[in-house]
C-alpha positions in Angstrom: 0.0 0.0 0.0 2.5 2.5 1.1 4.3 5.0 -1.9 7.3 3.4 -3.1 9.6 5.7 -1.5 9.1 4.9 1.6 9.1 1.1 0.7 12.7 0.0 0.9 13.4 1.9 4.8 9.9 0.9 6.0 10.9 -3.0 4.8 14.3 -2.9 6.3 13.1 -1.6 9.5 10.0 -3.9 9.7 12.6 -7.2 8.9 15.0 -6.1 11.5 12.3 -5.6 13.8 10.7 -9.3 13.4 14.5 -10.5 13.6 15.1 -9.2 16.7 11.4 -10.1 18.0 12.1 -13.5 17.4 15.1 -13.8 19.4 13.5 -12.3 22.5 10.5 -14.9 21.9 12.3 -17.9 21.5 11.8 -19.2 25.1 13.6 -22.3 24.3 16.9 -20.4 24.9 18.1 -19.0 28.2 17.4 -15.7 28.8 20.8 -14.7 29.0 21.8 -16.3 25.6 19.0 -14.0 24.1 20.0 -11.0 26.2 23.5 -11.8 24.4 21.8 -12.2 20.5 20.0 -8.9 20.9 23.1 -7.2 22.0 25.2 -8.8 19.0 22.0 -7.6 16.6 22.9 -4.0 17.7 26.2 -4.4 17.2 26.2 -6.3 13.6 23.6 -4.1 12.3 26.0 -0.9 13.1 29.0 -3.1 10.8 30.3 -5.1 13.5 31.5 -8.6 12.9 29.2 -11.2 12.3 31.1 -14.5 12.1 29.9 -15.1 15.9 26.8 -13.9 15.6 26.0 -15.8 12.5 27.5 -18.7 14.4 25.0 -18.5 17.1 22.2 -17.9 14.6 22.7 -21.4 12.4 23.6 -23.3 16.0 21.1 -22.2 18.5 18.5 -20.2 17.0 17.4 -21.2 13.6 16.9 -25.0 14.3 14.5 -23.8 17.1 12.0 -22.0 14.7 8.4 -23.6 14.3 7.6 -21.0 12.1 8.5 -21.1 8.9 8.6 -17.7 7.7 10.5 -17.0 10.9 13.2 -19.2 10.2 13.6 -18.2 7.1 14.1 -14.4 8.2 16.8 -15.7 10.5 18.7 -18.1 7.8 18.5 -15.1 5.4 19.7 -12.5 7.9 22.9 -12.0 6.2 20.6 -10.6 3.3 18.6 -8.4 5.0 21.8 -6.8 7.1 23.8 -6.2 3.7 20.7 -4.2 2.4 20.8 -2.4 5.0 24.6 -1.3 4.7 23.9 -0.9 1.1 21.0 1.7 1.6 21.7 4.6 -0.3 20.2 7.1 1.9 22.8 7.9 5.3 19.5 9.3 6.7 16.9 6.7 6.4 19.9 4.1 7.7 20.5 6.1 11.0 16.3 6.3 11.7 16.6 2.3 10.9 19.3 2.2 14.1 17.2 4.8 16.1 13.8 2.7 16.3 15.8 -0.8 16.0 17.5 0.8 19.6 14.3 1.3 21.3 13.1 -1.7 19.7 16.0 -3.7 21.5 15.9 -1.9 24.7 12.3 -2.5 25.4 12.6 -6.3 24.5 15.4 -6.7 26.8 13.6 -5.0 29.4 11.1 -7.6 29.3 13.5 -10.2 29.4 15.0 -9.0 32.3 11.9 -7.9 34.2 9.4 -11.1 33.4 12.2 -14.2 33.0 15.6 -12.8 35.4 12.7 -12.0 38.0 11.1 -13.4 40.6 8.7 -10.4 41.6 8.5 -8.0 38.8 5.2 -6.0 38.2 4.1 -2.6 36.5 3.8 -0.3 39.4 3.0 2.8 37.4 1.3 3.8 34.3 4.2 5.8 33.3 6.3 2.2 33.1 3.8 0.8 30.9 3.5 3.9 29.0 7.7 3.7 28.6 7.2 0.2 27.3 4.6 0.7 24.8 6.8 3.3 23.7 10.0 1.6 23.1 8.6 -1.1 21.3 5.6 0.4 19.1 5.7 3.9 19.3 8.5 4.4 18.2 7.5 3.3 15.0 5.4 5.8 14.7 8.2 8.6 14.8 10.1 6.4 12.2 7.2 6.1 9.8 6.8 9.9 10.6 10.8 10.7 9.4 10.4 8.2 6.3 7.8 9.8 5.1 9.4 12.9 5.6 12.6 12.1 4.1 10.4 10.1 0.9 7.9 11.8 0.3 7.0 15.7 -0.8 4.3 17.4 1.4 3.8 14.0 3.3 1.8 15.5 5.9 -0.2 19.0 6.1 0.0 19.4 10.0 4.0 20.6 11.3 7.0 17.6 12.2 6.5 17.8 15.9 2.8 17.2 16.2 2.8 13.9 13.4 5.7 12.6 15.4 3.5 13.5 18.5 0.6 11.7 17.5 2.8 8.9 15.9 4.1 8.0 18.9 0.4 7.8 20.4 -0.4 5.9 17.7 1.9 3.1 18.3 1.6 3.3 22.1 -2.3 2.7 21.1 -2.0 -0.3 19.2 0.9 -2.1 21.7 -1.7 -1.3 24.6 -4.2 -3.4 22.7 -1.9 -6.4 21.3 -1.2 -6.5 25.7 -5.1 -6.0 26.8 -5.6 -8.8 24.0 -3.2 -11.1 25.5 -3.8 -10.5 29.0 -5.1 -14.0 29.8 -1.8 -15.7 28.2 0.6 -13.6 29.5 -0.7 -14.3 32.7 -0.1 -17.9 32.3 3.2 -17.6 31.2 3.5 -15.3 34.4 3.6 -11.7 33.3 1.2 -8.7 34.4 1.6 -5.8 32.1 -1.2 -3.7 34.0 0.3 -1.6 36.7 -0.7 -1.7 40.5 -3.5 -4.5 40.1 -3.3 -8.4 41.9 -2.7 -10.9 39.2 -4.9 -13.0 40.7 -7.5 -11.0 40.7 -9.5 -11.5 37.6 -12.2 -8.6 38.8 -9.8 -6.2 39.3 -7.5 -7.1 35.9 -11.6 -6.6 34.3 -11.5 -3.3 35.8 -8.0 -2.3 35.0 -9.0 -3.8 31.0 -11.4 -1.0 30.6 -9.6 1.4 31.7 -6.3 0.7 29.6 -8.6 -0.1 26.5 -10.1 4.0 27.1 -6.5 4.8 27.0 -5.8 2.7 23.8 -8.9 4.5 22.2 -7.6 8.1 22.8 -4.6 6.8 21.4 -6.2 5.5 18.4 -8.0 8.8 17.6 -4.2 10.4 17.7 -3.2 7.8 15.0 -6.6 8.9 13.2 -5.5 12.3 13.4 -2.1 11.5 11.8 -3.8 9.3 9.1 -6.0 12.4 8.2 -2.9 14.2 8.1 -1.1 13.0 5.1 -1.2 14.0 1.4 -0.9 10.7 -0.6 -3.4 8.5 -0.7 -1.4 5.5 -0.3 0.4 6.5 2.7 -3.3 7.5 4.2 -4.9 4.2 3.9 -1.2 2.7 4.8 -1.8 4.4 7.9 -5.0 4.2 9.1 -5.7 0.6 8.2 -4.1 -0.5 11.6 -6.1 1.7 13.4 -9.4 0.6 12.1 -8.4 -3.1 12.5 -7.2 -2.2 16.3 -10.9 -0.5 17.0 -12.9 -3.2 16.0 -10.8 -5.2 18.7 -11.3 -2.8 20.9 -15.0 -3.4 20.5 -14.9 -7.2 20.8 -13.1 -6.7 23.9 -15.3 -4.6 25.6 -18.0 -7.1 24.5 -15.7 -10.2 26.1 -15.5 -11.8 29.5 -12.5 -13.8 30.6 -13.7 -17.0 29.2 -13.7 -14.8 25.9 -10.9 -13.3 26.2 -8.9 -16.6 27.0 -10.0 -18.6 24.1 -8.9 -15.1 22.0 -9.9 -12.0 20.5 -9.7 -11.8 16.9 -11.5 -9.7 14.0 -13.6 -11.5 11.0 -11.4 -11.6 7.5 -14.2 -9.9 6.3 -14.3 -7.2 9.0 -10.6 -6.5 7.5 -11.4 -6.0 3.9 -13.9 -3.7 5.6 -11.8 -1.6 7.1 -8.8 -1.7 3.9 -11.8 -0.4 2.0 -12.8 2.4 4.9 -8.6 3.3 4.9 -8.8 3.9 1.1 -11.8 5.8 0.3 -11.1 7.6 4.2 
């Protein structure tokens, strides 16, 4: 969907980002081996030597993918970092190591907080906030900067508010991916809400709504942004993920815990509605 100018940096950064996503999620390794491989990711991706890394990749890593276009990424990873070196554009490479940073940072956070832990929970909203942040709204600025660097006129609103609301905008649709997944995540022994008893399935309820308001305001930031912008494609680019993430939203506030459990998840046709809605929006 998106212009072509922004294709090639939006691609690389979107790669990288699964890359390193699938080395924090691959709970078969230690948590300190992982720690380790998203370190070595920062590194290699800035022109540090690979061979190690590589190493660590084709031994430990890659024979543990189940999925198949995830062990694929990781097999081809050589690929993807030489595109990246080869990018033509000094720009667009440093906004590719800026979000990949906060990418990295917030998924060893929760490596370190959830699995090197014993008694780690959200205490504040401002932590959750952080962590939303650092591993979704920071897209939002780096779609902001592409599209600044690619494209002419990209946006009709000033820099500072689009990466403003861009920011919200990811925040918005991390909060609901973590209000989606509450039920899992508690078996697997993390609370992302702050200040509530995990075993307290009333109060988690209660905490839901109130995170899902949040996610809501949020989403009307990245409808703002969407709005915003001057090409067509990038528009219904934009505001295609929002659509999708309000209709979950309105499952959710439809679902009890039972519900919620067994999963949250839009009809197929619910999202040809809402690619439609993004295009003639």
């Amino acid at each position: 969907m998106l212009p072509k100018p922004m294709r090639e940096p939006v691609s690389l950064g979107y790669l990288l980002a699964r890359a390193s996503d699938t080395l924090a999620d691959t709970e078969s390794l230690p948590a300190e081996l992982r720690l380790e491989l998203l370190d070595g990711m920062a590194e290699v991706m800035r022109g540090g030597d690979r061979s190690v890394w590589i190493g660590q990749l084709k031994g430990e890593v890659i024979p543990r993918q189940s999925h198949l276009g995830e062990r694929v990424l990781m097999a081809e990873i050589e690929g993807v970092l030489d595109w990246l070196n080869a990018l033509r554009s000094d720009e667009q490479r440093q906004s590719i190591f800026t979000v990949m940073a906060h990418i990295i940072r917030g998924q060893r956070l929760d490596i370190e907080r959830f699995e090197l832990r014993d008694d780690f929970c959200f205490s504040q909203d401002a932590e959750l906030d952080e962590y939303c942040y650092l591993v979704a709204g920071c897209v939002g600025e780096f779609w902001t900067e592409i599209g600044a660097m690619t494209l002419k006129n990209f946006s009709t609103t000033d820099h500072a508010q689009l990466m403003s609301w861009g920011a919200d905008y990811g925040k918005g649709l991390q909060l609901i991916n973590i209000l989606r997944d509450l039920p899992n995540d508690l078996k697997a022994g993390r609370c992302y809400l702050p200040g509530v008893d995990p075993s307290d399935r009333a109060a988690l309820m209660v905490e839901s709504e109130r995170w899902r308001k949040q996610a809501r305001a949020y989403l009307c930031d990245g409808a703002s942004y969407a709005r915003s912008l001057s090409r067509r494609r990038a528009r219904m680019a934009t505001a295609l993920p929002g659509l999708i993430g309000g209709l979950t939203l309105d499952l959710m506030d439809e679902a009890d815990w039972d519900t919620l459990s067994g999963g949250v998840k839009i009809k197929r046709s619910d999202v040809y509605r809402c690619a439609w809605d993004a295009l003639i929006g």
